[in-house]
FITI-411932 format. One record per residue (C-alpha): residue number from 1; x, y, z; residue in three letters. Coordinates in Angstrom, 1 decimal. Layout:
N
REC  pos    east   north      up  code
REC  NUM       X       Y       Z   Ala
...
//
This chain:
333
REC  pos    east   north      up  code
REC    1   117.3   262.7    42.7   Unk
REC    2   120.8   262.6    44.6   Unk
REC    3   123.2   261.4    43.8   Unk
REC    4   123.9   257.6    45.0   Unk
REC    5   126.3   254.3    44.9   Unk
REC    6   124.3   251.6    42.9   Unk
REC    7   121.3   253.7    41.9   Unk
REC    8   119.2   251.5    39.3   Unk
REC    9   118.5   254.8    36.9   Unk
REC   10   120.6   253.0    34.0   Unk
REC   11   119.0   249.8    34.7   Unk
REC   12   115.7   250.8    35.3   Unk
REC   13   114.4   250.2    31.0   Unk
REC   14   115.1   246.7    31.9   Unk
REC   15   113.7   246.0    34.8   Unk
REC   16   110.6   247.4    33.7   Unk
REC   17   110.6   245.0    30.3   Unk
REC   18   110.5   242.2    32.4   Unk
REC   19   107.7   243.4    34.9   Unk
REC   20   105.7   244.4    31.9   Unk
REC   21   106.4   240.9    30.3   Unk
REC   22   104.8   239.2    33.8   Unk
REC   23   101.0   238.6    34.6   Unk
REC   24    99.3   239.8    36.5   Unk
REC   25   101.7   242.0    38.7   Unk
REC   26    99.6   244.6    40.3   Unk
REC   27   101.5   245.3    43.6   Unk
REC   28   105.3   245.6    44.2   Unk
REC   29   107.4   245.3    47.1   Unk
REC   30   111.0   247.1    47.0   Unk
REC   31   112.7   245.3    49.5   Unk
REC   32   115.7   247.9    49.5   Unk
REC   33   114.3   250.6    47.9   Unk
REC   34   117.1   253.1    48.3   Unk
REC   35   116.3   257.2    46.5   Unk
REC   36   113.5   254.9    45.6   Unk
REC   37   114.3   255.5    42.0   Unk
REC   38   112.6   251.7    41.2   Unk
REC   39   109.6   252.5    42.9   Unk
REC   40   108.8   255.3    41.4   Unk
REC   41   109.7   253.7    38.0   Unk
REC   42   107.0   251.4    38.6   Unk
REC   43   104.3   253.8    40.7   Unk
REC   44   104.4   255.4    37.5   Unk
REC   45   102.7   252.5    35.5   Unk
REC   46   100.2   252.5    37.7   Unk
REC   47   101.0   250.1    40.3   Unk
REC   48   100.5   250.1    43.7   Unk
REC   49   104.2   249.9    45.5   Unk
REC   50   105.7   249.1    48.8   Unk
REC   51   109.0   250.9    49.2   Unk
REC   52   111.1   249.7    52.0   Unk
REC   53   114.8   250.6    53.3   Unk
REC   54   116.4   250.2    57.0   Unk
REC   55   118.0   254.0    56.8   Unk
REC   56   115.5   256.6    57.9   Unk
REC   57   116.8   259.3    54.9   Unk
REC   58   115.5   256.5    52.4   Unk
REC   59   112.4   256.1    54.2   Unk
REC   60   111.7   259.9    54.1   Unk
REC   61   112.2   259.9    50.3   Unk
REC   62   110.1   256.7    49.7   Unk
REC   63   107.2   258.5    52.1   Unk
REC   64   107.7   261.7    49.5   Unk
REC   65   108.0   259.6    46.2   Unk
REC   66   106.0   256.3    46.6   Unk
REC   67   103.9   256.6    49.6   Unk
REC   68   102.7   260.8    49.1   Unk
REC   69    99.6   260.8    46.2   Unk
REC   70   100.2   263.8    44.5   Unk
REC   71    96.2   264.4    44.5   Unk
REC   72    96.0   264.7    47.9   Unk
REC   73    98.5   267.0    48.0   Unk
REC   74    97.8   270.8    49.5   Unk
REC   75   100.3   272.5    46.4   Unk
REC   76    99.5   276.0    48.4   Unk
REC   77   100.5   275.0    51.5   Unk
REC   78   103.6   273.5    50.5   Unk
REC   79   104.3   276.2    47.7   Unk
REC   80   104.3   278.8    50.5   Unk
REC   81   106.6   276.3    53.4   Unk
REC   82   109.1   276.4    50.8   Unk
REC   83   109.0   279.9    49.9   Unk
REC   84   109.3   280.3    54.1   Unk
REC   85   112.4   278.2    54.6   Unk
REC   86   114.0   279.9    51.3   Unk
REC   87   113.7   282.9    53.0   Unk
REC   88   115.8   281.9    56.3   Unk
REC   89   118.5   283.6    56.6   Unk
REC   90   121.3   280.8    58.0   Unk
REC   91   122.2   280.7    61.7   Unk
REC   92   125.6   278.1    62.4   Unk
REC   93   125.0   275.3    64.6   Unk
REC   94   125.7   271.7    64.5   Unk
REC   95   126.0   271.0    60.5   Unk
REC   96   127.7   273.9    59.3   Unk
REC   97   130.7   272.8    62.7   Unk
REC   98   130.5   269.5    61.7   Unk
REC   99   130.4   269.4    57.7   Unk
REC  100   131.8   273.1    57.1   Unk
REC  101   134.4   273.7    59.3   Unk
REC  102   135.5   270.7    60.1   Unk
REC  103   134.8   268.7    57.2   Unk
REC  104   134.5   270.5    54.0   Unk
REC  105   131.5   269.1    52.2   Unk
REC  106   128.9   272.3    52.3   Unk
REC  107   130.2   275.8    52.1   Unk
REC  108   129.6   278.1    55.1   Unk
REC  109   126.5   279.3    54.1   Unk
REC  110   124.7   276.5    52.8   Unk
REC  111   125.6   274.3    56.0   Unk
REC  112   124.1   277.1    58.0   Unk
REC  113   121.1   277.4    56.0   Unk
REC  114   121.0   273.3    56.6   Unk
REC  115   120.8   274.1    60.0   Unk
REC  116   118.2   276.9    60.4   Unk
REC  117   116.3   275.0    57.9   Unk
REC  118   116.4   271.6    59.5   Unk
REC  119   114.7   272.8    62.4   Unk
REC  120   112.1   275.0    60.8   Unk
REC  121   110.9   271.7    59.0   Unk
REC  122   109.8   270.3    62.5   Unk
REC  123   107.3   273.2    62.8   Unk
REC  124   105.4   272.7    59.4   Unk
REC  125   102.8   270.3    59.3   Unk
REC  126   103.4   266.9    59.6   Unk
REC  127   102.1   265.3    56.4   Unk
REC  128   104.3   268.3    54.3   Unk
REC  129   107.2   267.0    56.1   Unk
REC  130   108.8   264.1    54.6   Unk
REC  131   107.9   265.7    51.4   Unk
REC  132   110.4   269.4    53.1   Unk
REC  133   113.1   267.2    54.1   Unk
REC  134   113.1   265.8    50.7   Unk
REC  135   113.4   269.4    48.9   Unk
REC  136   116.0   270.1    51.5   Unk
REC  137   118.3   267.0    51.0   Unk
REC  138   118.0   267.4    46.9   Unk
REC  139   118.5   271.1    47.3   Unk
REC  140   122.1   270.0    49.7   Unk
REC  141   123.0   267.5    47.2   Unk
REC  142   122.9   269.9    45.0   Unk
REC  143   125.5   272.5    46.6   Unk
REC  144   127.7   269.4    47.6   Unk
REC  145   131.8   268.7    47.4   Unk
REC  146   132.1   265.1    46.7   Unk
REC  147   132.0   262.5    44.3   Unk
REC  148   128.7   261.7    45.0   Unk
REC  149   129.3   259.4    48.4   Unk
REC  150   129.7   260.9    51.9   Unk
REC  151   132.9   259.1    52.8   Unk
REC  152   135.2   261.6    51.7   Unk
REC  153   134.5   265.3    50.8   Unk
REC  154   136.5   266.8    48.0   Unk
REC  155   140.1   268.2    48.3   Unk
REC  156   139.4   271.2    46.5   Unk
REC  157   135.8   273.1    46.7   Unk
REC  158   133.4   271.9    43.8   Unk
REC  159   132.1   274.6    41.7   Unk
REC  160   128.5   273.6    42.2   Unk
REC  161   129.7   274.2    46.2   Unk
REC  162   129.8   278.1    45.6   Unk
REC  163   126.3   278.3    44.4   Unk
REC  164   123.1   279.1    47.0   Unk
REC  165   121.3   276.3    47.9   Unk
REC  166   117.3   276.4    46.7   Unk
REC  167   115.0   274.5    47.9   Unk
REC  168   112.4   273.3    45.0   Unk
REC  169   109.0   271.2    45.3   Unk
REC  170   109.9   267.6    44.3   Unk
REC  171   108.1   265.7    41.6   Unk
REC  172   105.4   264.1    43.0   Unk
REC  173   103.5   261.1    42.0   Unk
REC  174    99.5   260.3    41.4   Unk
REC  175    98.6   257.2    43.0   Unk
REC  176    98.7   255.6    46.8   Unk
REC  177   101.5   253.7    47.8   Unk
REC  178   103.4   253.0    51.0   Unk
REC  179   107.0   253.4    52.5   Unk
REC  180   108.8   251.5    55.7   Unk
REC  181   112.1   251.3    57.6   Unk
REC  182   112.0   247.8    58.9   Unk
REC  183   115.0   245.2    58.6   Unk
REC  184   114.6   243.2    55.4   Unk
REC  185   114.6   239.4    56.9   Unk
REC  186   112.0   240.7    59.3   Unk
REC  187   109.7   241.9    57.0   Unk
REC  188   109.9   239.4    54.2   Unk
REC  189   107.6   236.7    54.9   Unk
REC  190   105.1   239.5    55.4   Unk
REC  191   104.9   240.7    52.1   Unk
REC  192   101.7   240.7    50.8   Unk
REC  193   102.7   242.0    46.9   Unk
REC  194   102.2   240.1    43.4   Unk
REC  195   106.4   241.0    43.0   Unk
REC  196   109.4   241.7    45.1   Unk
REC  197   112.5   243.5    43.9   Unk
REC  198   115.6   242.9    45.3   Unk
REC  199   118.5   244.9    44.8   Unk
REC  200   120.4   244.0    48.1   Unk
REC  201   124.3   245.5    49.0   Unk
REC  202   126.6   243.2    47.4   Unk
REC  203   130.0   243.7    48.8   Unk
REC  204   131.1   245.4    51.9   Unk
REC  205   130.2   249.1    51.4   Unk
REC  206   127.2   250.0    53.7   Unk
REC  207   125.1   252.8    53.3   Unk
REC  208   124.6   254.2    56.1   Unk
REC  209   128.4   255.0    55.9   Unk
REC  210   127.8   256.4    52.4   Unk
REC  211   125.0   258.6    52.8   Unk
REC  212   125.6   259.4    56.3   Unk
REC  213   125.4   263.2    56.5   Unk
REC  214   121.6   262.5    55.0   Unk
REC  215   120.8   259.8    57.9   Unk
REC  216   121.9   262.8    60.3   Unk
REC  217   119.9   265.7    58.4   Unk
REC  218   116.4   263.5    58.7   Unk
REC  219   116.9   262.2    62.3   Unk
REC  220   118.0   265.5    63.4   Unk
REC  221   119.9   264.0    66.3   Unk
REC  222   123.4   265.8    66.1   Unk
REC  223   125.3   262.3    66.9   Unk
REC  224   128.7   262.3    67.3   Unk
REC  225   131.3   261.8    65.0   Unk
REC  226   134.1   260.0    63.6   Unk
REC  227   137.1   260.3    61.5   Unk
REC  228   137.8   263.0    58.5   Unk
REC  229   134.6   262.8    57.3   Unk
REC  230   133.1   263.3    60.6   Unk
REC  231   130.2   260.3    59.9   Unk
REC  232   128.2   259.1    62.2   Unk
REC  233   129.4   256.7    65.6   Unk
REC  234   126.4   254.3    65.0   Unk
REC  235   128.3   252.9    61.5   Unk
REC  236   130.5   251.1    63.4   Unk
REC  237   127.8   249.7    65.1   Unk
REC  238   124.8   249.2    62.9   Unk
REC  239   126.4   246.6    60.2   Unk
REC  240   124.0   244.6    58.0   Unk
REC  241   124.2   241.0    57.7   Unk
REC  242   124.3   241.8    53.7   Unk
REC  243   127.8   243.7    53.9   Unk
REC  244   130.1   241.0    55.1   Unk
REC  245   130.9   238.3    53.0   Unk
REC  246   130.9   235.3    55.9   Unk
REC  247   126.9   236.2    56.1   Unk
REC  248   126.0   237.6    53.0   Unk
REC  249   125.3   234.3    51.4   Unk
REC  250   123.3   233.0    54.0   Unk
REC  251   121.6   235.9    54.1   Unk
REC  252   120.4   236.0    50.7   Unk
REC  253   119.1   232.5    51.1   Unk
REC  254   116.7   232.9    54.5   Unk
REC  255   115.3   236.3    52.6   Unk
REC  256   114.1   234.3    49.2   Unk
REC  257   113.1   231.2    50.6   Unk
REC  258   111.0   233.7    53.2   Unk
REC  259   109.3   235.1    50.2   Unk
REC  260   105.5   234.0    49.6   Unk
REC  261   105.1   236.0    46.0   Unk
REC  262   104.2   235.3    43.1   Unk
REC  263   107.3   236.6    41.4   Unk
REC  264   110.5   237.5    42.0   Unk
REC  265   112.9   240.0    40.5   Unk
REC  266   116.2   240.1    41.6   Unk
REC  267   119.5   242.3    40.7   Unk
REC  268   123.3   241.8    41.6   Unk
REC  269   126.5   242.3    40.9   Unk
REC  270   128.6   240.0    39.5   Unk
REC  271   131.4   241.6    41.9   Unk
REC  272   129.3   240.3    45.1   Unk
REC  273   129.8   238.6    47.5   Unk
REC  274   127.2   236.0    46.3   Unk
REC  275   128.5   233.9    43.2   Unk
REC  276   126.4   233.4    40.3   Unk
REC  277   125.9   229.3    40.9   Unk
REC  278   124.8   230.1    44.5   Unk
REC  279   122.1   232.6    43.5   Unk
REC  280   121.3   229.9    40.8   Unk
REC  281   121.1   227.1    43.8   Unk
REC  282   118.7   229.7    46.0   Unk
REC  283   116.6   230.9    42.6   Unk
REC  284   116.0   227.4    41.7   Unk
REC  285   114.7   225.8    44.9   Unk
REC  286   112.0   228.2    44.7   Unk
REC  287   110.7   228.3    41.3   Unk
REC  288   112.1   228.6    37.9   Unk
REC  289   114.0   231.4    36.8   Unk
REC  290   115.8   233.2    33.8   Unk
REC  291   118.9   235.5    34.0   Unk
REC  292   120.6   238.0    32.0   Unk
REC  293   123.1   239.5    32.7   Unk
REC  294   123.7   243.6    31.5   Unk
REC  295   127.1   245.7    30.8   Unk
REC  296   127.5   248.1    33.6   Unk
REC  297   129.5   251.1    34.2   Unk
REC  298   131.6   250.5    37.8   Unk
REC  299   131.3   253.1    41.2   Unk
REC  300   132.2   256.9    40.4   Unk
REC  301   135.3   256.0    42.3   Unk
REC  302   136.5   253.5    40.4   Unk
REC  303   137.1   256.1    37.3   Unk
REC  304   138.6   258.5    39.8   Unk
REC  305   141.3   255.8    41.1   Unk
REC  306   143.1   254.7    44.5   Unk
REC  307   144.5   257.8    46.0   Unk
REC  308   146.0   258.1    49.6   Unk
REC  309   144.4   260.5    52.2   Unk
REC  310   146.8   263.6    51.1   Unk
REC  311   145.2   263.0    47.6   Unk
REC  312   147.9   261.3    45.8   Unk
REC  313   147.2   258.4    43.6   Unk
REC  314   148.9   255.8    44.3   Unk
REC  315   147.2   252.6    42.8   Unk
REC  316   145.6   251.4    39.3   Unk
REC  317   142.1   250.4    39.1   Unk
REC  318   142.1   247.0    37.6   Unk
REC  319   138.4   247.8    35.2   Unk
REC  320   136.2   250.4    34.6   Unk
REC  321   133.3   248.0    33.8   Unk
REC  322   131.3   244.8    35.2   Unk
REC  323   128.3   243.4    34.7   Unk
REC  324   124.7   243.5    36.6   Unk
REC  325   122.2   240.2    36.5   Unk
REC  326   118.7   240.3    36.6   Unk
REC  327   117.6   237.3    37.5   Unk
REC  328   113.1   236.8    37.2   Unk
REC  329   112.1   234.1    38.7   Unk
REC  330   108.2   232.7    39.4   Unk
REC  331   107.1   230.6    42.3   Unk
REC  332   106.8   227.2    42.3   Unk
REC  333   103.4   226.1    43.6   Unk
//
């Protein structure tokens, strides 16, 4: 899986305790599913799941790992399209200028095979697809230079950098299942699922700013660019109502008291935006709850410390370590 701000890997054991612990929870909704790494966690105990995420890369990976049933799968087919794009021989064009040359985050060759490879995906069948762009955005993160978010790229080449990029078929998973891109207010009260996780941004760091080479690679749209790390010119136009602190609270409140499921699972950070006693005040007015709250290892960043743009570190992070709540709350009838 690649590598992402506020995965739920580490916290994934727990969330799973307390699903198990409810009854009768038979479909899931993952409001912001993210590399999907929750939804999986729970296609694989047989449950039918509803991945969903406003940035088209994490749709493409929740069509791949939630939505794709591994039995209906054609392994030939895609066994031979990946052997095929392995094969192209790299041609420059719009990601090896923008994240090569002029930002360093894929060496020459790999950004070039990005590009050839990017468009050959486009002439494989659609339903293989998602499931190529996937292999292709695993097999980048792979080859990367950064610290694991797209905001800055390395100042000196990472070693994994020099390596060829390989393309590889992704685990796939038995079962059906389904993956959006809609906004998370608007699709809320139409949730039809015994459960909804929520695992919404917490602070001011949006995704799409993040993970932004990735948005570009699956919409293919060559957009231009911004600043050193050349992202994208719609992050400074496509904010979410979660990321700023004079909405976030609101926010949070219209999206659970939307909710019409049984159960409710909910994670956050206790460096949010949100405070404890509010999501207490919104968890309460719609059914009873219980909380814990887990020992979590901070942002890749945080160990890395405050450095200026010509590298030099010139701040002290105040900890290395916070903590992440789970709240489980059931429905009042």
């Amino acid at each position: 899986m690649i590598k992402y701000l506020g995965s739920k890997r580490r916290l994934i054991p727990d969330i799973l305790t307390r699903v198990e612990a409810l009854e009768g929870v038979n479909s899931v909704c993952d409001l912001f599913s993210g590399t999907s790494r929750v939804g999986q966690a729970l296609k694989r105990t047989g449950r039918y799941v509803h991945a969903n995420d406003h940035l088209a890369f994490a749709r493409v990976l929740a069509e791949t790992f939630v939505a794709t049933d591994s039995h209906t799968v054609d392994y030939a087919a895609l066994t031979d399209a990946i052997a095929r794009l392995n094969r192209l021989p790299g041609q420059p064009g719009y990601f090896a200028q923008k994240f090569s040359e002029e930002a360093q985050f894929f060496q020459a060759e790999n950004a070039a095979r990005m590009d050839t490879i990017r468009q050959a995906i486009e002439k494989e069948p659609e339903e293989l697809r998602p499931i190529l762009l996937t292999s292709l955005m695993l097999a980048a993160d792979r080859v990367d230079s950064t610290t694991g978010v797209q905001m800055a790229y390395l100042k000196q080449w990472a070693p994994r950098s020099f390596e060829p990029m390989v393309l590889q078929t992704p685990e796939l998973l038995p079962g059906p299942g389904v993956a959006t891109q809609v906004d998370a207010l608007e699709l809320a009260p139409n949730i039809d699922a015994d459960l909804v996780y929520l695992d919404p941004p917490y602070n001011q760091h949006r995704y799409v700013g993040n993970y932004h080479v990735w948005e570009t690679l699956v919409l293919n749209d060559e957009p231009e660019t911004y600043g050193k790390a050349n992202k994208r010119i719609d992050v400074r136009t496509r904010p979410s109502v979660f990321n700023q602190k004079r909405t976030a609270r609101e926010a949070l409140a219209e999206l659970i008291g939307s909710l019409r499921c049984r159960y409710l699972l909910l994670s956050f950070n206790d460096e949010g935006y949100v405070s404890l006693p509010e999501i207490e005040a919104m968890l309460g007015a719609w059914g009873e709850f219980q909380a814990t709250a887990i020992p979590y290892r901070r942002y890749v960043g945080a160990s890395i410390g405050i450095h200026n743009r010509e590298g030099e570190k010139v701040g002290q992070v105040s900890h290395l370590h916070n903590h992440e709540w789970l709240f489980v709350a059931k429905r009042s009838r």
